[in-house]
C-alpha positions as CSV (number, residue, x, y, z in Angstrom):
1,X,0.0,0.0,0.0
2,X,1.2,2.9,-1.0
3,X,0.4,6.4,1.1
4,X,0.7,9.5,-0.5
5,X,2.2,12.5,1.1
6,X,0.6,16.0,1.8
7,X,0.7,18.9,-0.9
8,X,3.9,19.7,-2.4
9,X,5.3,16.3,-1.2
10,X,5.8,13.3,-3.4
11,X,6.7,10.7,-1.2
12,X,7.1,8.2,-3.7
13,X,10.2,9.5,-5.2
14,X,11.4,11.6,-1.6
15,X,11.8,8.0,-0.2
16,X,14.4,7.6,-2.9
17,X,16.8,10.5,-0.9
18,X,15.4,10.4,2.3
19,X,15.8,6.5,3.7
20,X,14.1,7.2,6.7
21,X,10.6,8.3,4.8
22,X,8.3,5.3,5.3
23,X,7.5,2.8,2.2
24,X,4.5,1.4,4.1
25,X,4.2,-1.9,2.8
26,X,1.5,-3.8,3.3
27,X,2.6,-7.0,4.5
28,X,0.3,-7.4,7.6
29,X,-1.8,-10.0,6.6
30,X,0.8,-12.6,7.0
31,X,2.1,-11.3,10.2
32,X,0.5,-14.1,12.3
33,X,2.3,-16.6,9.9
34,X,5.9,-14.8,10.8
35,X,8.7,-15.0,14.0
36,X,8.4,-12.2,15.8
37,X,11.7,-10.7,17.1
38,X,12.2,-7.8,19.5
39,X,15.6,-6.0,19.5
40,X,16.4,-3.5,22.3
41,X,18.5,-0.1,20.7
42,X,21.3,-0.4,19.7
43,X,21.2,-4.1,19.6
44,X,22.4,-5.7,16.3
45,X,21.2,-9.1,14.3
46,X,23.0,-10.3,11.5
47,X,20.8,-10.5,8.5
48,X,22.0,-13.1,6.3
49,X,19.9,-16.3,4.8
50,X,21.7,-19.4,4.1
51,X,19.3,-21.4,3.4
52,X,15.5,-21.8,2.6
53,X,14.3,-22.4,6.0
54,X,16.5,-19.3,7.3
55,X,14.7,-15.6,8.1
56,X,14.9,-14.0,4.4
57,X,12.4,-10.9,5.1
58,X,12.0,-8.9,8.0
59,X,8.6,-6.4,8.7
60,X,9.5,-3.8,10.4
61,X,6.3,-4.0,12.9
62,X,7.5,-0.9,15.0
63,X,10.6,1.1,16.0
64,X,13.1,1.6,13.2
65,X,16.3,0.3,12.1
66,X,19.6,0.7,10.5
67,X,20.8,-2.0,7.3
68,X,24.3,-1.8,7.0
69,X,27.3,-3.3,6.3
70,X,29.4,-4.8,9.8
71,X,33.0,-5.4,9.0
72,X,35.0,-6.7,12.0
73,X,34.0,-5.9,15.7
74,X,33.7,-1.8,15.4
75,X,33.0,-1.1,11.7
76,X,30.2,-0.6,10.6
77,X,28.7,1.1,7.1
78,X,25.0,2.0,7.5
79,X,23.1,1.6,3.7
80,X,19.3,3.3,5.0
81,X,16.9,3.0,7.6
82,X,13.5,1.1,8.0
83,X,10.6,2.1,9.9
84,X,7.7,1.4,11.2
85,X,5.4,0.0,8.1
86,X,8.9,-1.1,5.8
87,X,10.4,-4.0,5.0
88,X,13.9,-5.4,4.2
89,X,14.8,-8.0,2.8
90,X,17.9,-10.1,4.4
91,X,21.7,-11.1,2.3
92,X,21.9,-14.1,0.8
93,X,24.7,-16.4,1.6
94,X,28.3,-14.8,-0.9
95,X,26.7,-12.3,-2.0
96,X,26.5,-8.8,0.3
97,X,27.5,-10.8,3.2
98,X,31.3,-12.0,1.9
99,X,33.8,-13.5,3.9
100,X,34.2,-11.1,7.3
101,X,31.7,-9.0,5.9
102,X,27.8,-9.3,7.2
103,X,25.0,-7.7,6.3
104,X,23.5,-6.2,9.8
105,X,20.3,-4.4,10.9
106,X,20.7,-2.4,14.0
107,X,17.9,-1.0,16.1
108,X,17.7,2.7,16.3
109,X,14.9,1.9,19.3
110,X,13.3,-0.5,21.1
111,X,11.7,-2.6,17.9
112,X,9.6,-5.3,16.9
113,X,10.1,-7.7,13.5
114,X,8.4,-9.9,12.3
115,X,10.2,-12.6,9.9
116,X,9.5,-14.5,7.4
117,X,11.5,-17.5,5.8
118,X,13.3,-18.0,2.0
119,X,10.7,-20.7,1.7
120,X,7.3,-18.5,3.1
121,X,8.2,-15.5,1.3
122,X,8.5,-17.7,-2.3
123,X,5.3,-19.0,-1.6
124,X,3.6,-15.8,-0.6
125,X,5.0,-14.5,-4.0
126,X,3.4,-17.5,-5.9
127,X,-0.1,-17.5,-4.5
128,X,-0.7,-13.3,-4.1
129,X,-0.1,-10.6,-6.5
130,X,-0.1,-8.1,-4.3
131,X,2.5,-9.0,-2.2
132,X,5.0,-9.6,-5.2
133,X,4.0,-6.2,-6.2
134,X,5.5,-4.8,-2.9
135,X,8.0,-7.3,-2.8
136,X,9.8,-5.9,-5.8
137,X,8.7,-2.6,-4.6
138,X,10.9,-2.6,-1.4
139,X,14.0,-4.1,-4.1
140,X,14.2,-1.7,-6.4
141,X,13.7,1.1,-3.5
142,X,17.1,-0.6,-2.5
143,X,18.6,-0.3,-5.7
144,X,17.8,3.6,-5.9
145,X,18.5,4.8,-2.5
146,X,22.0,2.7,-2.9
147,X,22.2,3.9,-6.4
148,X,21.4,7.9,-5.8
149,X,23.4,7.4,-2.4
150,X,26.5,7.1,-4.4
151,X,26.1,9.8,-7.2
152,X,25.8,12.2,-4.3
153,X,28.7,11.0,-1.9
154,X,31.1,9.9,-4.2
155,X,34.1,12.1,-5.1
156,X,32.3,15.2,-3.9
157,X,33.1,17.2,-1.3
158,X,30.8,17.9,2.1
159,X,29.4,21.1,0.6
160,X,28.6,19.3,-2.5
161,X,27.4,17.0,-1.5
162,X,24.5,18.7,0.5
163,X,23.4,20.8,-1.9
164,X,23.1,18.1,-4.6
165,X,21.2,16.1,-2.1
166,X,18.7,19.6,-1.5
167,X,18.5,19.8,-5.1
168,X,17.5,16.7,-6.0
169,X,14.5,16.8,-3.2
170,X,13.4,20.2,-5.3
171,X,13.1,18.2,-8.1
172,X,11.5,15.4,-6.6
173,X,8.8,18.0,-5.7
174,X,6.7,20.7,-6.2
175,X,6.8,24.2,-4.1
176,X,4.0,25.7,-2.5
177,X,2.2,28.8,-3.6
178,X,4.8,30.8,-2.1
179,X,7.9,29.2,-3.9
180,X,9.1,27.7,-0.8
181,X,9.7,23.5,-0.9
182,X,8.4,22.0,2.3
183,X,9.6,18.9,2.6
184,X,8.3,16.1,5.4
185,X,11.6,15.3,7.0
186,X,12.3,13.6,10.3
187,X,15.9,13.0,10.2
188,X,18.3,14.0,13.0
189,X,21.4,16.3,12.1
190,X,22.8,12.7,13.0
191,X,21.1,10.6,10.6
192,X,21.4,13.3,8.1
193,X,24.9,13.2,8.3
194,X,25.3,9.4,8.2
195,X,23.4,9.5,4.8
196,X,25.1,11.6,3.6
197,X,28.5,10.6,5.0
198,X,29.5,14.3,6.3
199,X,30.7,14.6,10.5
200,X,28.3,15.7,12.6
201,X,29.9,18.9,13.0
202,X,30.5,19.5,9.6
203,X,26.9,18.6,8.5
204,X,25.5,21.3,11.3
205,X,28.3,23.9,10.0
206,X,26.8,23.7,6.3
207,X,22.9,23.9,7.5
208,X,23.7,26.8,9.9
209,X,25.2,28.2,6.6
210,X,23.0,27.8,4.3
211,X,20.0,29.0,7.3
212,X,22.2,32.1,7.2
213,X,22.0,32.7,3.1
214,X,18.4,32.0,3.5
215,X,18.5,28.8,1.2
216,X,17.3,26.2,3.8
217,X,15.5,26.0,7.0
218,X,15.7,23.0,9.0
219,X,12.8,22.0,11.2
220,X,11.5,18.8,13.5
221,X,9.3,17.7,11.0
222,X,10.4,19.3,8.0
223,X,13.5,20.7,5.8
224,X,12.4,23.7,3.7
225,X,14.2,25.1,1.1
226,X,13.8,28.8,1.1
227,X,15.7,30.2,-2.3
228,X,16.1,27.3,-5.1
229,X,17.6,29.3,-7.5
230,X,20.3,30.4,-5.0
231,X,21.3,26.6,-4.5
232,X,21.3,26.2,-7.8
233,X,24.1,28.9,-8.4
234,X,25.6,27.3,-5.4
235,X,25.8,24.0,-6.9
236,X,27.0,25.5,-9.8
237,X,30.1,26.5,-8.2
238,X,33.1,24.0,-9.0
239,X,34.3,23.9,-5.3
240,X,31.7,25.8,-3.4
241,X,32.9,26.4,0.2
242,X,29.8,27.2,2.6
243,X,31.5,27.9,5.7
Protein backbone atom coordinates (compact mmCIF):
# COMPACT_ATOMS: atom_id res chain seq x y z
CA UNK A 1 0.00 0.00 0.00
CA UNK A 2 1.19 2.93 -1.04
CA UNK A 3 0.40 6.42 1.13
CA UNK A 4 0.69 9.54 -0.46
CA UNK A 5 2.15 12.52 1.05
CA UNK A 6 0.63 16.05 1.80
CA UNK A 7 0.72 18.88 -0.94
CA UNK A 8 3.94 19.75 -2.42
CA UNK A 9 5.32 16.26 -1.21
CA UNK A 10 5.77 13.30 -3.43
CA UNK A 11 6.73 10.68 -1.24
CA UNK A 12 7.11 8.17 -3.75
CA UNK A 13 10.23 9.46 -5.18
CA UNK A 14 11.42 11.57 -1.63
CA UNK A 15 11.83 8.01 -0.18
CA UNK A 16 14.39 7.65 -2.87
CA UNK A 17 16.76 10.52 -0.94
CA UNK A 18 15.44 10.39 2.28
CA UNK A 19 15.82 6.46 3.75
CA UNK A 20 14.14 7.20 6.67
CA UNK A 21 10.61 8.26 4.83
CA UNK A 22 8.35 5.31 5.32
CA UNK A 23 7.49 2.75 2.24
CA UNK A 24 4.55 1.36 4.06
CA UNK A 25 4.24 -1.89 2.76
CA UNK A 26 1.49 -3.83 3.26
CA UNK A 27 2.61 -7.04 4.51
CA UNK A 28 0.29 -7.36 7.57
CA UNK A 29 -1.82 -10.02 6.56
CA UNK A 30 0.76 -12.63 6.96
CA UNK A 31 2.09 -11.29 10.17
CA UNK A 32 0.47 -14.06 12.28
CA UNK A 33 2.35 -16.55 9.92
CA UNK A 34 5.88 -14.80 10.80
CA UNK A 35 8.68 -15.05 13.96
CA UNK A 36 8.39 -12.23 15.79
CA UNK A 37 11.68 -10.75 17.08
CA UNK A 38 12.22 -7.83 19.47
CA UNK A 39 15.60 -5.98 19.48
CA UNK A 40 16.43 -3.45 22.27
CA UNK A 41 18.46 -0.07 20.65
CA UNK A 42 21.32 -0.38 19.70
CA UNK A 43 21.17 -4.07 19.59
CA UNK A 44 22.35 -5.68 16.31
CA UNK A 45 21.19 -9.11 14.33
CA UNK A 46 23.02 -10.27 11.54
CA UNK A 47 20.81 -10.55 8.51
CA UNK A 48 22.05 -13.15 6.32
CA UNK A 49 19.91 -16.28 4.76
CA UNK A 50 21.67 -19.41 4.12
CA UNK A 51 19.27 -21.36 3.39
CA UNK A 52 15.48 -21.80 2.61
CA UNK A 53 14.32 -22.37 5.99
CA UNK A 54 16.47 -19.27 7.34
CA UNK A 55 14.74 -15.61 8.09
CA UNK A 56 14.94 -14.02 4.37
CA UNK A 57 12.41 -10.85 5.12
CA UNK A 58 11.95 -8.86 8.02
CA UNK A 59 8.59 -6.43 8.74
CA UNK A 60 9.50 -3.80 10.39
CA UNK A 61 6.34 -4.03 12.86
CA UNK A 62 7.46 -0.87 15.03
CA UNK A 63 10.62 1.08 15.99
CA UNK A 64 13.07 1.56 13.25
CA UNK A 65 16.27 0.28 12.08
CA UNK A 66 19.55 0.73 10.48
CA UNK A 67 20.83 -2.00 7.34
CA UNK A 68 24.29 -1.77 6.99
CA UNK A 69 27.33 -3.27 6.29
CA UNK A 70 29.44 -4.82 9.75
CA UNK A 71 33.05 -5.36 8.95
CA UNK A 72 34.99 -6.71 11.98
CA UNK A 73 33.99 -5.87 15.75
CA UNK A 74 33.73 -1.78 15.36
CA UNK A 75 32.98 -1.09 11.66
CA UNK A 76 30.21 -0.56 10.55
CA UNK A 77 28.72 1.05 7.14
CA UNK A 78 24.96 1.97 7.50
CA UNK A 79 23.06 1.64 3.70
CA UNK A 80 19.30 3.34 4.99
CA UNK A 81 16.88 3.04 7.60
CA UNK A 82 13.51 1.08 7.99
CA UNK A 83 10.61 2.09 9.91
CA UNK A 84 7.66 1.40 11.23
CA UNK A 85 5.40 0.03 8.11
CA UNK A 86 8.86 -1.05 5.82
CA UNK A 87 10.44 -4.01 5.01
CA UNK A 88 13.85 -5.41 4.25
CA UNK A 89 14.81 -8.03 2.82
CA UNK A 90 17.92 -10.12 4.41
CA UNK A 91 21.74 -11.09 2.30
CA UNK A 92 21.89 -14.06 0.83
CA UNK A 93 24.75 -16.42 1.57
CA UNK A 94 28.31 -14.77 -0.92
CA UNK A 95 26.75 -12.30 -1.97
CA UNK A 96 26.49 -8.82 0.26
CA UNK A 97 27.49 -10.83 3.23
CA UNK A 98 31.27 -11.97 1.94
CA UNK A 99 33.83 -13.51 3.92
CA UNK A 100 34.17 -11.15 7.26
CA UNK A 101 31.70 -9.02 5.89
CA UNK A 102 27.85 -9.26 7.25
CA UNK A 103 24.95 -7.68 6.28
CA UNK A 104 23.52 -6.23 9.79
CA UNK A 105 20.27 -4.39 10.94
CA UNK A 106 20.73 -2.42 14.01
CA UNK A 107 17.94 -1.01 16.06
CA UNK A 108 17.67 2.70 16.31
CA UNK A 109 14.86 1.92 19.28
CA UNK A 110 13.30 -0.46 21.08
CA UNK A 111 11.72 -2.60 17.94
CA UNK A 112 9.60 -5.31 16.88
CA UNK A 113 10.12 -7.73 13.54
CA UNK A 114 8.36 -9.89 12.32
CA UNK A 115 10.17 -12.61 9.88
CA UNK A 116 9.54 -14.50 7.35
CA UNK A 117 11.54 -17.47 5.85
CA UNK A 118 13.35 -17.97 2.02
CA UNK A 119 10.67 -20.66 1.74
CA UNK A 120 7.29 -18.55 3.15
CA UNK A 121 8.19 -15.53 1.31
CA UNK A 122 8.53 -17.74 -2.27
CA UNK A 123 5.29 -18.96 -1.59
CA UNK A 124 3.57 -15.83 -0.59
CA UNK A 125 5.02 -14.49 -4.03
CA UNK A 126 3.40 -17.55 -5.86
CA UNK A 127 -0.07 -17.46 -4.52
CA UNK A 128 -0.73 -13.34 -4.07
CA UNK A 129 -0.09 -10.63 -6.53
CA UNK A 130 -0.08 -8.09 -4.27
CA UNK A 131 2.54 -9.01 -2.18
CA UNK A 132 5.00 -9.58 -5.22
CA UNK A 133 4.05 -6.21 -6.17
CA UNK A 134 5.51 -4.83 -2.85
CA UNK A 135 8.01 -7.31 -2.84
CA UNK A 136 9.79 -5.87 -5.77
CA UNK A 137 8.69 -2.63 -4.63
CA UNK A 138 10.89 -2.63 -1.37
CA UNK A 139 13.97 -4.10 -4.08
CA UNK A 140 14.17 -1.73 -6.37
CA UNK A 141 13.68 1.06 -3.47
CA UNK A 142 17.12 -0.63 -2.52
CA UNK A 143 18.64 -0.33 -5.71
CA UNK A 144 17.76 3.57 -5.93
CA UNK A 145 18.46 4.84 -2.46
CA UNK A 146 22.03 2.68 -2.87
CA UNK A 147 22.23 3.92 -6.37
CA UNK A 148 21.35 7.87 -5.75
CA UNK A 149 23.36 7.40 -2.36
CA UNK A 150 26.52 7.14 -4.42
CA UNK A 151 26.14 9.80 -7.23
CA UNK A 152 25.84 12.21 -4.27
CA UNK A 153 28.72 10.99 -1.94
CA UNK A 154 31.06 9.94 -4.19
CA UNK A 155 34.06 12.14 -5.12
CA UNK A 156 32.33 15.24 -3.89
CA UNK A 157 33.13 17.16 -1.28
CA UNK A 158 30.80 17.93 2.10
CA UNK A 159 29.44 21.14 0.63
CA UNK A 160 28.58 19.31 -2.55
CA UNK A 161 27.35 16.97 -1.47
CA UNK A 162 24.53 18.68 0.49
CA UNK A 163 23.43 20.79 -1.93
CA UNK A 164 23.15 18.07 -4.62
CA UNK A 165 21.24 16.15 -2.09
CA UNK A 166 18.66 19.64 -1.49
CA UNK A 167 18.50 19.82 -5.14
CA UNK A 168 17.54 16.69 -5.95
CA UNK A 169 14.45 16.78 -3.16
CA UNK A 170 13.40 20.23 -5.33
CA UNK A 171 13.12 18.24 -8.09
CA UNK A 172 11.53 15.43 -6.59
CA UNK A 173 8.82 18.03 -5.70
CA UNK A 174 6.69 20.69 -6.24
CA UNK A 175 6.76 24.18 -4.07
CA UNK A 176 3.95 25.68 -2.51
CA UNK A 177 2.20 28.81 -3.56
CA UNK A 178 4.82 30.80 -2.11
CA UNK A 179 7.88 29.20 -3.94
CA UNK A 180 9.09 27.72 -0.80
CA UNK A 181 9.71 23.47 -0.95
CA UNK A 182 8.43 21.99 2.32
CA UNK A 183 9.63 18.88 2.59
CA UNK A 184 8.25 16.10 5.36
CA UNK A 185 11.64 15.30 6.98
CA UNK A 186 12.30 13.59 10.33
CA UNK A 187 15.94 13.00 10.17
CA UNK A 188 18.33 14.01 12.98
CA UNK A 189 21.45 16.35 12.07
CA UNK A 190 22.80 12.70 12.96
CA UNK A 191 21.06 10.57 10.65
CA UNK A 192 21.36 13.28 8.05
CA UNK A 193 24.87 13.23 8.28
CA UNK A 194 25.28 9.43 8.24
CA UNK A 195 23.38 9.53 4.83
CA UNK A 196 25.14 11.63 3.56
CA UNK A 197 28.52 10.59 5.04
CA UNK A 198 29.49 14.27 6.28
CA UNK A 199 30.68 14.63 10.45
CA UNK A 200 28.31 15.67 12.64
CA UNK A 201 29.89 18.87 13.00
CA UNK A 202 30.48 19.45 9.57
CA UNK A 203 26.86 18.64 8.55
CA UNK A 204 25.52 21.30 11.33
CA UNK A 205 28.26 23.88 10.02
CA UNK A 206 26.85 23.70 6.34
CA UNK A 207 22.94 23.87 7.53
CA UNK A 208 23.68 26.76 9.86
CA UNK A 209 25.18 28.18 6.58
CA UNK A 210 22.99 27.83 4.26
CA UNK A 211 19.98 29.01 7.29
CA UNK A 212 22.22 32.09 7.19
CA UNK A 213 21.98 32.66 3.14
CA UNK A 214 18.44 31.97 3.47
CA UNK A 215 18.47 28.80 1.22
CA UNK A 216 17.33 26.19 3.76
CA UNK A 217 15.51 26.03 7.03
CA UNK A 218 15.66 23.02 9.05
CA UNK A 219 12.81 22.05 11.21
CA UNK A 220 11.53 18.80 13.47
CA UNK A 221 9.25 17.75 11.03
CA UNK A 222 10.44 19.32 7.99
CA UNK A 223 13.46 20.69 5.76
CA UNK A 224 12.37 23.72 3.67
CA UNK A 225 14.24 25.13 1.09
CA UNK A 226 13.78 28.82 1.10
CA UNK A 227 15.67 30.18 -2.26
CA UNK A 228 16.12 27.33 -5.13
CA UNK A 229 17.60 29.28 -7.47
CA UNK A 230 20.31 30.37 -5.04
CA UNK A 231 21.30 26.56 -4.46
CA UNK A 232 21.35 26.19 -7.84
CA UNK A 233 24.09 28.89 -8.41
CA UNK A 234 25.63 27.31 -5.37
CA UNK A 235 25.79 24.04 -6.93
CA UNK A 236 26.99 25.52 -9.79
CA UNK A 237 30.08 26.47 -8.24
CA UNK A 238 33.09 24.03 -8.96
CA UNK A 239 34.26 23.93 -5.31
CA UNK A 240 31.74 25.75 -3.39
CA UNK A 241 32.88 26.42 0.24
CA UNK A 242 29.84 27.23 2.56
CA UNK A 243 31.53 27.92 5.67
Amino acid sequence: MRVKGQKGCNDETSIVFMSALHQRVDFTRYLDQGTVVKLFVDEKIDAVCEGEDDIYLYFVKSGALEAGLMRGADSYTVFYVRGEGDAVICSRQGFLSFGANRFTLKAVRNTVLVGFTYRQTMEFIRKDEAFLEDYLYVSHMNMAQMGHRLDTTAHQSSSQRILLWLEKLCEANAPESDGVYRIPCNLTIDELSGLLLIHYATCNKLLKSLKERGVVRKTRTHLEILDRPRLKELLMDENPVLY
